[in-house]
VMD Tcl script that draws the C-alpha trace (Angstrom):
set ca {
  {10.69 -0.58 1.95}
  {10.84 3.41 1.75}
  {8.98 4.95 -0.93}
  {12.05 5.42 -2.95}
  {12.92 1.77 -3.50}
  {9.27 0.86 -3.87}
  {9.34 3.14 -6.73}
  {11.80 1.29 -8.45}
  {11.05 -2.13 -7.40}
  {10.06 -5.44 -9.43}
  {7.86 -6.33 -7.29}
  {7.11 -9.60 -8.84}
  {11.01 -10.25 -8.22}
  {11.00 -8.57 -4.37}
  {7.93 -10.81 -3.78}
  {9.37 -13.97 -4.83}
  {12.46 -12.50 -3.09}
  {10.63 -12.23 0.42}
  {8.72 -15.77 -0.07}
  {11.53 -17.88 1.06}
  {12.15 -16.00 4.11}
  {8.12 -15.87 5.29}
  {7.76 -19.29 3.96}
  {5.26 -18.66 1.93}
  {3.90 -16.03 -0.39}
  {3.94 -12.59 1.06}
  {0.61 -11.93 -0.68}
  {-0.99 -15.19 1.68}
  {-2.07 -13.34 4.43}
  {-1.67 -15.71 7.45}
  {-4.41 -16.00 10.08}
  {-1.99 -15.36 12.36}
  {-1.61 -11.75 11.36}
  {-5.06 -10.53 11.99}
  {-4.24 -11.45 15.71}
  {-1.07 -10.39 16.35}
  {-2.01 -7.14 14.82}
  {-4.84 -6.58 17.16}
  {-3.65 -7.89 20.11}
  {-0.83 -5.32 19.79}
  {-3.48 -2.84 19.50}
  {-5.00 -3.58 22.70}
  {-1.70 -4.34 24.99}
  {0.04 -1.56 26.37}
  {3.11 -2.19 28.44}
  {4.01 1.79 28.61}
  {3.30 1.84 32.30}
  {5.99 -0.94 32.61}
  {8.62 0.04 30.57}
  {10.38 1.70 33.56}
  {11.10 -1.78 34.86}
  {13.68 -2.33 32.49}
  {16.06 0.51 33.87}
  {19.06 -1.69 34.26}
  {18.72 -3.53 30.84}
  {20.86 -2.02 28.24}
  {18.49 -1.20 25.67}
  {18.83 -0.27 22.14}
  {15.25 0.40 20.19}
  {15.93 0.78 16.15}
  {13.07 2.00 14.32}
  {13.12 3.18 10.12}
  {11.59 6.66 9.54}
  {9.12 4.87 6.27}
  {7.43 1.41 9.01}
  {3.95 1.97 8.66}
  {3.38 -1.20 10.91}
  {5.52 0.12 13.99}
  {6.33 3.74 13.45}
  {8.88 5.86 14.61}
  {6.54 7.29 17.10}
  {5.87 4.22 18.81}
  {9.92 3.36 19.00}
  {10.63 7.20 20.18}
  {7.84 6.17 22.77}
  {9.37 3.00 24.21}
  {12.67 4.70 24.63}
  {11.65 7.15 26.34}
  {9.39 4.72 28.74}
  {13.30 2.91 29.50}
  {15.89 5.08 31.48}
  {18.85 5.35 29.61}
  {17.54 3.63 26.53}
  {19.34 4.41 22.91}
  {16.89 5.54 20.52}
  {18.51 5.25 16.47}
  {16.01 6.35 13.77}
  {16.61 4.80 10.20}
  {16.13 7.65 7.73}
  {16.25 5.45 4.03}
  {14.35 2.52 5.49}
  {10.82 1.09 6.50}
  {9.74 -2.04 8.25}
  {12.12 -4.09 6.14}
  {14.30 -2.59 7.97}
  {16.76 -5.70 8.79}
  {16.52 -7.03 5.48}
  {16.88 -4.43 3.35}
  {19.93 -3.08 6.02}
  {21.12 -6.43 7.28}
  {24.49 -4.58 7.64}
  {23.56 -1.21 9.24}
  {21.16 -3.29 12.07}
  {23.88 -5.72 12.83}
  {26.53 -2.92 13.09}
  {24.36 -1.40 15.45}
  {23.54 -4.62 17.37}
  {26.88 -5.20 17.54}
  {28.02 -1.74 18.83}
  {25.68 -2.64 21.43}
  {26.31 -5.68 22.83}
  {29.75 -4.76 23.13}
  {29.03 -1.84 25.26}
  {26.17 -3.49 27.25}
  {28.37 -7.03 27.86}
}
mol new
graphics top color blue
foreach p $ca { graphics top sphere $p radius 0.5 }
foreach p [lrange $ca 0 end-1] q [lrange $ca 1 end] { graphics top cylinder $p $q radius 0.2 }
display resetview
């Protein structure tokens, strides 16, 4: 979440909030993670992304994500010809839960002009 709504949160309330849709408590760590996160770190696809010329794309990214910055979703944009880049000013990598309405709005703006 952006600094803003962090600063008012419950965050015993978001937590327990968040649990059901991680299935299980956001404080648990999985093993998982640890992996995921590096093998991001060491794969990068930028040479690629020109591939995907003739796939409508649409990259979203929120202005406060620590975890995939705006930087790195400016980057992949750029990496796809023709590509639509949106930047999420109030919002951080909770981006689609804490804007369910404002990402599907702009998923669905999307699909209809890429179907």
């Amino acid at each position: 979440m952006p600094p803003s709504d962090l600063a008012m949160a419950d965050w015993d309330a978001l937590a327990d909030g968040l649990t059901p849709l991680f299935g299980h408590d956001v404080g648990d760590l999985p093993p998982i993670v640890t992996a995921q996160l590096k093998a991001m770190r060491a794969c990068n696809l930028r040479p690629r992304l020109a591939e995907l010329a003739n796939v409508p794309t649409l990259v979203v990214s929120a202005r406060h994500d620590c975890l995939a910055p705006p930087r790195a979703g400016l980057a992949i944009a750029e990496g796809i010809p023709g590509a639509k880049y949106v930047e999420v000013h109030d919002a951080a990598h909770g981006l689609p839960i804490q804007l369910a309405g404002r990402v599907n709005g702009l998923l669905a703006e999307h699909f209809s002009k890429a179907g």
